[in-house]
Short mmCIF file of the C-alpha atoms (twelve columns), coordinates in Angstrom:
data_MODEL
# 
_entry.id   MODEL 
# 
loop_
_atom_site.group_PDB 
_atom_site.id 
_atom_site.type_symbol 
_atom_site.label_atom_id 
_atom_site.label_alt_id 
_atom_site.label_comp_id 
_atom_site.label_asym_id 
_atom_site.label_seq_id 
_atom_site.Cartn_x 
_atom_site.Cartn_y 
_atom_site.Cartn_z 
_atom_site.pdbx_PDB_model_num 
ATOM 1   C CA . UNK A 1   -42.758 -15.700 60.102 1 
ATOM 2   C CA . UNK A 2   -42.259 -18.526 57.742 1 
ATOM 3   C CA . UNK A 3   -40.889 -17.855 54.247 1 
ATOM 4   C CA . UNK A 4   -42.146 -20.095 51.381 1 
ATOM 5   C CA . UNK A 5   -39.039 -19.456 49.441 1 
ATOM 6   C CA . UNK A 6   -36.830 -22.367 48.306 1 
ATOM 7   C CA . UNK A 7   -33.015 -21.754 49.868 1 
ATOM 8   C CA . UNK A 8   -30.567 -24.070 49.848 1 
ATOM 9   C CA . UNK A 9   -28.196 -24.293 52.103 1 
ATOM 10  C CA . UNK A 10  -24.650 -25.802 52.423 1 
ATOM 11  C CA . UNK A 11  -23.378 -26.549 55.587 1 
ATOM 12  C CA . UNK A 12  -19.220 -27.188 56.202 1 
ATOM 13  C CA . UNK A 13  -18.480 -29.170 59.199 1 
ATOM 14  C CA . UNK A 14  -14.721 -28.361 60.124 1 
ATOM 15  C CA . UNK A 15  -14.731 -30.457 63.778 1 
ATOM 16  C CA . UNK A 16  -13.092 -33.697 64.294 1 
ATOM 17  C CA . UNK A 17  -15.127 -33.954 67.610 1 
ATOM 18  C CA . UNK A 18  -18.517 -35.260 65.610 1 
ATOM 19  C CA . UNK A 19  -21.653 -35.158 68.311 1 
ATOM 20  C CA . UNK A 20  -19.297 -33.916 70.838 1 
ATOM 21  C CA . UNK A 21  -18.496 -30.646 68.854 1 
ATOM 22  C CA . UNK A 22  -20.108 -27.553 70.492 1 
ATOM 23  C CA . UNK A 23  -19.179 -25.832 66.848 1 
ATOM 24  C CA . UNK A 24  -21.749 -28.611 65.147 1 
ATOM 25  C CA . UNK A 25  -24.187 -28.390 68.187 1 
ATOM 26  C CA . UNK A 26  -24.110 -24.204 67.185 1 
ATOM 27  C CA . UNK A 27  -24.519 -24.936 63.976 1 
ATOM 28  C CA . UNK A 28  -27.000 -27.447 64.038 1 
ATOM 29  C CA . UNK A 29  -29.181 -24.591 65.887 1 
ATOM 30  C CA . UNK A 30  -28.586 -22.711 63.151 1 
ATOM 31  C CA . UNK A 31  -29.980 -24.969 60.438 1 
ATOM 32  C CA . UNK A 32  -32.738 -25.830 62.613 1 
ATOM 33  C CA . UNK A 33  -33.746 -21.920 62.940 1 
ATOM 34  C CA . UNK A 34  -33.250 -21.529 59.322 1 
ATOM 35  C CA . UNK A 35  -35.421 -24.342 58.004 1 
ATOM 36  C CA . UNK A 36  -37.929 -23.028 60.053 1 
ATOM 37  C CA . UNK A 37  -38.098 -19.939 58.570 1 
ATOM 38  C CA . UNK A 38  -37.377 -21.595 55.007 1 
ATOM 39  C CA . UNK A 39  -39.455 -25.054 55.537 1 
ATOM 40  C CA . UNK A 40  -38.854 -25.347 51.480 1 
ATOM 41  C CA . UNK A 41  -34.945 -25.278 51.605 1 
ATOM 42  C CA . UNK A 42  -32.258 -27.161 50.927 1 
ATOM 43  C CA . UNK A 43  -29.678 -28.562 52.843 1 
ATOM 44  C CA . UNK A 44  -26.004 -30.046 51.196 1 
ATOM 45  C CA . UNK A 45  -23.765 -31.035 54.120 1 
ATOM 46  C CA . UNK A 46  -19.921 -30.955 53.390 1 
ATOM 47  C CA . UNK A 47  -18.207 -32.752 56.328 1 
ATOM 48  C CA . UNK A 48  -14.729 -31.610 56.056 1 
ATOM 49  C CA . UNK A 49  -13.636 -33.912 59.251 1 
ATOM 50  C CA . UNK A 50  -14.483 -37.144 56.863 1 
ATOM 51  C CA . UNK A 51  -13.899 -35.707 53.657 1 
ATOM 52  C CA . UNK A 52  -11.642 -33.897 53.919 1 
ATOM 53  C CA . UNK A 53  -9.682  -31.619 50.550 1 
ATOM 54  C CA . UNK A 54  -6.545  -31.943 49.713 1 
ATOM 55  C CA . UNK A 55  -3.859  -29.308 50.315 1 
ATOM 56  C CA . UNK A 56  -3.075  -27.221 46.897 1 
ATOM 57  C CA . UNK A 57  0.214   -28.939 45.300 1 
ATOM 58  C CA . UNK A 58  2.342   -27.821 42.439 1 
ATOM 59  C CA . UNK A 59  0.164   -29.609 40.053 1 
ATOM 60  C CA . UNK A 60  -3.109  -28.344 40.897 1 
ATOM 61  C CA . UNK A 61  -1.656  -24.474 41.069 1 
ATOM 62  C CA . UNK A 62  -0.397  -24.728 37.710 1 
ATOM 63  C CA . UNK A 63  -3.726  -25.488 36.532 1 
ATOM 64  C CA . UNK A 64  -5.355  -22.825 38.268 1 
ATOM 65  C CA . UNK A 65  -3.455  -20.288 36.639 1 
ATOM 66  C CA . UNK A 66  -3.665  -22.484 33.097 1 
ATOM 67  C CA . UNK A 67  -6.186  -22.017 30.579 1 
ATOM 68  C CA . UNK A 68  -8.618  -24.701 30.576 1 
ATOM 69  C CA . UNK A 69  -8.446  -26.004 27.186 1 
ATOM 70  C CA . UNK A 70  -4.278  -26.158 28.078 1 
ATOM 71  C CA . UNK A 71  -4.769  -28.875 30.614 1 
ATOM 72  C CA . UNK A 72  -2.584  -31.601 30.940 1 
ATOM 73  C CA . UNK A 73  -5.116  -34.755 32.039 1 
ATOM 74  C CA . UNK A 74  -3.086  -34.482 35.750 1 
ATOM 75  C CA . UNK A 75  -4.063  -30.701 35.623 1 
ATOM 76  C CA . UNK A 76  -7.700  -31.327 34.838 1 
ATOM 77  C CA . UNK A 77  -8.078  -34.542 37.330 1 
ATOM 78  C CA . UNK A 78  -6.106  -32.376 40.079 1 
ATOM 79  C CA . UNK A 79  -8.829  -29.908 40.442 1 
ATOM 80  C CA . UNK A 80  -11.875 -31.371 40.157 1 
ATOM 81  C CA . UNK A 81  -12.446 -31.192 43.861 1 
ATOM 82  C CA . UNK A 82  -11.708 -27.173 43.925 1 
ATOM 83  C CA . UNK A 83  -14.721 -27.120 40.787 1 
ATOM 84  C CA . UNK A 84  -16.898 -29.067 42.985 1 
ATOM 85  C CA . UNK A 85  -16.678 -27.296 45.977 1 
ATOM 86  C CA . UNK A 86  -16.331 -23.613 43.981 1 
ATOM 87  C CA . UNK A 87  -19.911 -25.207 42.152 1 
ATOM 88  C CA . UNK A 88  -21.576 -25.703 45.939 1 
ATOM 89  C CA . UNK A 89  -20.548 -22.480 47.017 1 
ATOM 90  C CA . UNK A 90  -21.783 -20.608 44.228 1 
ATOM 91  C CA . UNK A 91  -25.089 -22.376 44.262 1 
ATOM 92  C CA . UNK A 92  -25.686 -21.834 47.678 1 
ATOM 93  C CA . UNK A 93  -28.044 -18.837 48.992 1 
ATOM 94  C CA . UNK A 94  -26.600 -19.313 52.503 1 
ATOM 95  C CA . UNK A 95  -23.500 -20.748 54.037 1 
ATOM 96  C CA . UNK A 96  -23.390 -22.241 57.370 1 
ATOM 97  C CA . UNK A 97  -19.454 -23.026 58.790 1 
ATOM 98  C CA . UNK A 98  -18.662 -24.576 61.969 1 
ATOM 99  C CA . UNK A 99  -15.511 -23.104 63.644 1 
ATOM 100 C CA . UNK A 100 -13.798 -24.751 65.979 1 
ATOM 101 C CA . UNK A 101 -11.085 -22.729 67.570 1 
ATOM 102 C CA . UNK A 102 -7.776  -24.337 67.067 1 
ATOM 103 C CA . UNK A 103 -4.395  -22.258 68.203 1 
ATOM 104 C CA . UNK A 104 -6.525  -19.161 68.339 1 
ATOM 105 C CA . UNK A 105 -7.209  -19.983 64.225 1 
ATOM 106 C CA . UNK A 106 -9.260  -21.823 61.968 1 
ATOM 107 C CA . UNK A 107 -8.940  -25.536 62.091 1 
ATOM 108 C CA . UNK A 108 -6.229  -26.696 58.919 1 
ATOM 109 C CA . UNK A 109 -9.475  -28.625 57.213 1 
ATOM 110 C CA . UNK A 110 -10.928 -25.156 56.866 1 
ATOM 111 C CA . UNK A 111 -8.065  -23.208 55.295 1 
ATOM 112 C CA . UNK A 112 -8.002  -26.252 52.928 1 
ATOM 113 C CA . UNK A 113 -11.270 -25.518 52.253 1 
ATOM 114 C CA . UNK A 114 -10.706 -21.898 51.159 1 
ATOM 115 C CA . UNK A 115 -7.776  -22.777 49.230 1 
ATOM 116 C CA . UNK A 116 -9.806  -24.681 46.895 1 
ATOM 117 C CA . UNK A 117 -12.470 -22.278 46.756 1 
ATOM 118 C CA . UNK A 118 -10.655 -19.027 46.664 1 
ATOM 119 C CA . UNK A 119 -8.991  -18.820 43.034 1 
ATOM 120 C CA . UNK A 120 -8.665  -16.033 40.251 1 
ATOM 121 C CA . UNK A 121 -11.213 -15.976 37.625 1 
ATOM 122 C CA . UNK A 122 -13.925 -18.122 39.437 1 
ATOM 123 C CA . UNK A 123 -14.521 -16.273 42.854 1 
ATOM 124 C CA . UNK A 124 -12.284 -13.469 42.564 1 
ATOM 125 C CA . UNK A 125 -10.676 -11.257 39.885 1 
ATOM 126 C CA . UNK A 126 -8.005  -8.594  39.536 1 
ATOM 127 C CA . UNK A 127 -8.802  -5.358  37.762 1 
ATOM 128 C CA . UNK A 128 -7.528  -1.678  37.491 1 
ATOM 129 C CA . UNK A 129 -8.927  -1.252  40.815 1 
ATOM 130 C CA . UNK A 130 -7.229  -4.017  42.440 1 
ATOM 131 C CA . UNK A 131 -9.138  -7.032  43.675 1 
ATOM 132 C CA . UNK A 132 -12.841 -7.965  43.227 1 
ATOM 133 C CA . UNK A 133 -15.026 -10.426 44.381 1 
ATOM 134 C CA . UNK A 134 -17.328 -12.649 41.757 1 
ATOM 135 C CA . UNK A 135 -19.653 -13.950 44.482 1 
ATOM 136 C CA . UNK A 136 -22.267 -11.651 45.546 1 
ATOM 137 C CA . UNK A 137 -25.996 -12.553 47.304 1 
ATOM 138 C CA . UNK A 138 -24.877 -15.117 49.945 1 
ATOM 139 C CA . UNK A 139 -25.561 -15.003 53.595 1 
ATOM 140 C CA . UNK A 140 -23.150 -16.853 55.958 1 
ATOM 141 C CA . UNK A 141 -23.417 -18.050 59.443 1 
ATOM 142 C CA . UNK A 142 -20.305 -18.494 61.244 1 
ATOM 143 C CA . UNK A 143 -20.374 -20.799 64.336 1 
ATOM 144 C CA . UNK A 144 -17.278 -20.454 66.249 1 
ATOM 145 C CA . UNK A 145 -16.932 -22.472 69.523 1 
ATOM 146 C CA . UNK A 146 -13.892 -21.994 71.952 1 
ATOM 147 C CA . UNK A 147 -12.727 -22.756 75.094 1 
ATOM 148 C CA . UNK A 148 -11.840 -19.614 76.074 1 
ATOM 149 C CA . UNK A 149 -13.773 -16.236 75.792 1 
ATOM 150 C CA . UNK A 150 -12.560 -14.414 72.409 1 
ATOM 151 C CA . UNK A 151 -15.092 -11.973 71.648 1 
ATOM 152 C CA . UNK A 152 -14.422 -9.205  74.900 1 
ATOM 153 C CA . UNK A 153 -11.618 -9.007  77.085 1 
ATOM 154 C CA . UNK A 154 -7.858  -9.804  77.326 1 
ATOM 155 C CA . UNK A 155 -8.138  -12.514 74.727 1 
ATOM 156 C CA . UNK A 156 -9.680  -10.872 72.094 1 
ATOM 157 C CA . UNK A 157 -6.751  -9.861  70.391 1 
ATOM 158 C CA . UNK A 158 -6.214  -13.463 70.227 1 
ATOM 159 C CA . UNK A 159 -8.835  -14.089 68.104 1 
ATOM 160 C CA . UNK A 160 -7.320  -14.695 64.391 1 
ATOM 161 C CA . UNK A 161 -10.522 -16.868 63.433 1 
ATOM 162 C CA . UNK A 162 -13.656 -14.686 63.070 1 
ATOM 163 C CA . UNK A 163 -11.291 -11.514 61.514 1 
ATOM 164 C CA . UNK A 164 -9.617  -13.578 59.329 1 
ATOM 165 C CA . UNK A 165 -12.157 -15.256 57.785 1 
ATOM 166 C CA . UNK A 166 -14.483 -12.038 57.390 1 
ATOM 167 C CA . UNK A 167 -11.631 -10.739 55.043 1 
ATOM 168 C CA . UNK A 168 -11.116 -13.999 52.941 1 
ATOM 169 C CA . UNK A 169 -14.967 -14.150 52.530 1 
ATOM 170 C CA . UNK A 170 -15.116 -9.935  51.458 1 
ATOM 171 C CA . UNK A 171 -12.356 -10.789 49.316 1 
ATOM 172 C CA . UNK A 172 -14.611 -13.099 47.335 1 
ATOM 173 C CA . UNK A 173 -17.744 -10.873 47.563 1 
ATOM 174 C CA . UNK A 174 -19.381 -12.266 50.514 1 
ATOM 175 C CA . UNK A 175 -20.034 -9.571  53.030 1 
ATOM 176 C CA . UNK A 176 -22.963 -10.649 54.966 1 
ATOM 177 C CA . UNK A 177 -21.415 -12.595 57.814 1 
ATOM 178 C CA . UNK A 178 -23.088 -12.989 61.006 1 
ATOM 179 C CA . UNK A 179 -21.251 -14.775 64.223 1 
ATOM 180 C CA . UNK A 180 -22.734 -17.077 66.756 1 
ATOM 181 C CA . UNK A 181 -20.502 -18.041 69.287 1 
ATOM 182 C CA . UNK A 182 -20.142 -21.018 72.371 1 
ATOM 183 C CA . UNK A 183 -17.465 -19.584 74.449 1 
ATOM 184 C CA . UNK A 184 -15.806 -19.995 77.423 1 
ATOM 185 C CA . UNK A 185 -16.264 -24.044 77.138 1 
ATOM 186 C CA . UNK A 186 -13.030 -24.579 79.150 1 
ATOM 187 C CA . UNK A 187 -13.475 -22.171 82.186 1 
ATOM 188 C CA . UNK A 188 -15.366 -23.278 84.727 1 
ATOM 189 C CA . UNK A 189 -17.155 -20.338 85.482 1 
ATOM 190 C CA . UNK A 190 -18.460 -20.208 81.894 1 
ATOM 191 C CA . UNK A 191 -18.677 -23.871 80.994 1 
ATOM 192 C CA . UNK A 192 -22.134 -24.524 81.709 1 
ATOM 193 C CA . UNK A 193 -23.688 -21.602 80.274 1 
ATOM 194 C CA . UNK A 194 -21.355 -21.113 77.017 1 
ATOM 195 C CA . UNK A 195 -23.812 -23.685 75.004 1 
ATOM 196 C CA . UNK A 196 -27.349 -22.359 76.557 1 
ATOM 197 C CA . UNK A 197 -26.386 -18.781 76.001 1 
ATOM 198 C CA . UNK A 198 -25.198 -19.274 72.492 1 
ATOM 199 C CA . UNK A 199 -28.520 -21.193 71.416 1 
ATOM 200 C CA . UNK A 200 -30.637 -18.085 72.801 1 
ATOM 201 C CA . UNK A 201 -28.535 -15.967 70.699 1 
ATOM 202 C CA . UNK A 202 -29.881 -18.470 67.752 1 
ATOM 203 C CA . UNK A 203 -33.244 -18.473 68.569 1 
ATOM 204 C CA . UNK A 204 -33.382 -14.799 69.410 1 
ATOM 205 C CA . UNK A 205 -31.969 -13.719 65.668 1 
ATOM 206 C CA . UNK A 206 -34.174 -12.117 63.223 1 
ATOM 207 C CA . UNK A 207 -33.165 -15.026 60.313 1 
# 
């Protein structure tokens, strides 16, 4: 059924294998499906691979935990970046991430990623409860593409990608995480049906 709502959508590219990627082939799916069902959305693509942000550094830390009217100019220039990206998160209905597999993790551009976007009083707070997240009313789409077979079997243990960043994401508020996965890319038995099999997952989910 097609949904006349406007969404708008931001979509993180974290491969540095461009066309070649099976974790931007998933995800491309993915945005295909989805602006099907939401013909009136909008897309923002944030290609991490050739933009990527920079790792957090003494100066931008201090100014993270420095009250803004305090900033030194090297404080306020330093995390501009994190205030753009924290700005596309938080005006995004849904969140689209390609996840490439790297060392049984999350590929370094990614975790820089997070580490601009996960910081105390914008996405996450601290209370007499503990922690709490400030973003609420997101959907996410994770598209994780390996070469081996993480989600059953001996290797699943293996997998630090998908639980990890299900945590990071609840720990901001965003709880409504759904996998898609191209597995199995490497093993021969597997390699020519990881990519089919993982677009019928797509096209079979109730967006």
């Amino acid at each position: 059924m097609v949904k006349q709502i406007v969404k708008k959508i931001l979509n993180i590219i974290t491969s540095i294998k461009g066309d070649a990627s099976f974790s931007n082939k998933l995800s491309n799916a993915v945005l295909e499906k989805l602006t099907k069902e939401y013909p009136a959305s909008e897309v923002k693509t944030f290609d991490l691979s050739k933009t990527p942000l920079p790792y957090l550094n003494e100066v931008q830390l201090s100014a993270f935990y420095t009250p803004e009217e305090a900033h030194t100019t090297d404080q306020s220039e330093s995390i501009k970046l994190s205030d753009d990206a924290i700005t596309d998160l938080l005006e995004a209905d849904i969140i689209v991430i390609g996840v490439p597999m790297y060392n049984f993790g999350i590929p370094a551009l990614l975790k820089g990623w997070i580490d601009q976007v996960a910081r105390a009083g914008k996405t996450f707070s601290y209370d007499e409860n503990g922690p709490k997240g400030l973003i609420s009313g997101k959907k996410v789409f994770l598209s994780v593409a390996s070469g081996a077979v993480f989600s059953d079997g001996p290797y699943k243990s293996y997998d630090f990608a998908e639980p990890y960043l299900r945590v990071v994401l609840g720990f901001l508020g965003i709880t409504d995480v759904t996998t898609f996965r191209v597995e199995g890319t490497s093993i021969p038995d597997f390699a020519d049906s990881a990519l089919p099999n993982a677009l019928a997952a797509v096209e079979e989910f109730a967006f």
